[in-house]
C-alpha positions as CSV (number, residue, x, y, z in Angstrom):
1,X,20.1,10.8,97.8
2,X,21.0,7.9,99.9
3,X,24.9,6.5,100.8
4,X,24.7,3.7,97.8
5,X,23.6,6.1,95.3
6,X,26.2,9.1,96.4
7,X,29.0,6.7,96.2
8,X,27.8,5.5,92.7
9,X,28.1,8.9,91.3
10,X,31.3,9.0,93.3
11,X,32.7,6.0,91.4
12,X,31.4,7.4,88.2
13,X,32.8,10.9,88.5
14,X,36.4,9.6,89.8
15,X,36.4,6.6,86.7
16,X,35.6,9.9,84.2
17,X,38.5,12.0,85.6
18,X,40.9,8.8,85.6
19,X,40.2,8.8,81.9
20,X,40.6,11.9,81.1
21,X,43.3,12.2,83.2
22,X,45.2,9.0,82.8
23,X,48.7,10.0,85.0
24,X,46.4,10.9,87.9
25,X,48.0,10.7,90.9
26,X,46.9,11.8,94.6
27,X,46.1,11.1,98.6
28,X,42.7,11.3,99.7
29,X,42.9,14.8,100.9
30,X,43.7,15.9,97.3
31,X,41.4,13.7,95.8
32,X,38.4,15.2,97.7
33,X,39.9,19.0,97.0
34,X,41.0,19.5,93.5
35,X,39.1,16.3,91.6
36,X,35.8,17.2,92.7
37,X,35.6,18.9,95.7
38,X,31.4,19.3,95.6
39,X,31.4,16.1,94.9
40,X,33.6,14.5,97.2
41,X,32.5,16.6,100.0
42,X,32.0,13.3,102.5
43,X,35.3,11.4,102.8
44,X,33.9,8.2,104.0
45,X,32.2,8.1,101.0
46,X,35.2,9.0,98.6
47,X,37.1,6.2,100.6
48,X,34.4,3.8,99.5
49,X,34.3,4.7,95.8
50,X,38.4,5.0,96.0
51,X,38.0,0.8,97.1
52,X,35.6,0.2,94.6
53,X,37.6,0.9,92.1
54,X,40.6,-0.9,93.2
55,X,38.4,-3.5,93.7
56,X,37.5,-3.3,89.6
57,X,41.1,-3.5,89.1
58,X,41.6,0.4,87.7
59,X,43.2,2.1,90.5
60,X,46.1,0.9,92.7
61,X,47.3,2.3,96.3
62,X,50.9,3.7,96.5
63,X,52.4,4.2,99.8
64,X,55.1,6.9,99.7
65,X,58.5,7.8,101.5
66,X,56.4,10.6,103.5
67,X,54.0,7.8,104.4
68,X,51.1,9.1,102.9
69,X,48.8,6.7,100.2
70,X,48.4,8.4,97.3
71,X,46.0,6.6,94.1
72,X,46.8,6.0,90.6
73,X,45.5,4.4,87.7
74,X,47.2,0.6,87.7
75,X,48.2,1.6,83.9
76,X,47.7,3.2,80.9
77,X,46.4,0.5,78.7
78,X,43.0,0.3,76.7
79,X,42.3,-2.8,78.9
80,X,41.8,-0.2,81.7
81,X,40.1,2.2,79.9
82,X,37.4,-0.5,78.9
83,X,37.1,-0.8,82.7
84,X,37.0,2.8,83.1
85,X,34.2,3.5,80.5
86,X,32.2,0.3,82.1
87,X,32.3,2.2,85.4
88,X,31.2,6.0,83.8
89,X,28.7,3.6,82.0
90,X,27.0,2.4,85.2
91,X,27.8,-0.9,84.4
92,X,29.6,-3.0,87.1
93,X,32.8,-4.9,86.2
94,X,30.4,-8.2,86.2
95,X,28.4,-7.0,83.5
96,X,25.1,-5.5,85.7
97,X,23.9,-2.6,85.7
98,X,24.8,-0.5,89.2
99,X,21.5,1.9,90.4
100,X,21.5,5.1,88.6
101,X,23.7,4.2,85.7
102,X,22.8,3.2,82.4
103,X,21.3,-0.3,81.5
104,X,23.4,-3.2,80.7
105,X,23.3,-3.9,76.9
């Protein structure tokens, strides 16, 4: 499976557990450990999907007193969660499809 694809499915998997798990909340570290941890396995990777999503306006960076960066969902809102289920979809946020995911209508 090649880089593109692996962080696909990483953007997938991580849009699935933000909507299931809407208050979310964690660095990289736990990200990698508890949400997934065979699927997460390469960091680099998880680091992409993680700006990926920010970049589709679902998940937001917050910098904490211990100076760590932890991610959350930007809100709990059904705008998001239209967002989210275009990302478990396969569908990226300007209405193509993304490899390996499911057609555009």
């Amino acid at each position: 499976m090649n880089g593109t694809r692996q962080v696909d499915d990483i953007t997938r998997a991580l849009s699935r557990h933000l909507r299931i798990n809407p208050l979310a909340c964690d660095t990289l570290e736990g990200i990698s450990q508890w949400w997934g941890p065979n699927t997460f396995a390469d960091r680099q990777q998880l680091a992409l999907a993680l700006r990926r999503l920010q970049e589709a306006g679902v998940l937001e960076e917050v910098h904490a007193a211990d100076g760590r960066v932890r991610y959350r969902r930007v809100a709990l809102s059904a705008i998001v969660d239209a967002q989210l289920d275009r990302l478990i979809s396969g569908e990226s946020m300007s209405g193509e499809s993304i490899p390996g995911g499911s057609p555009s209508p």
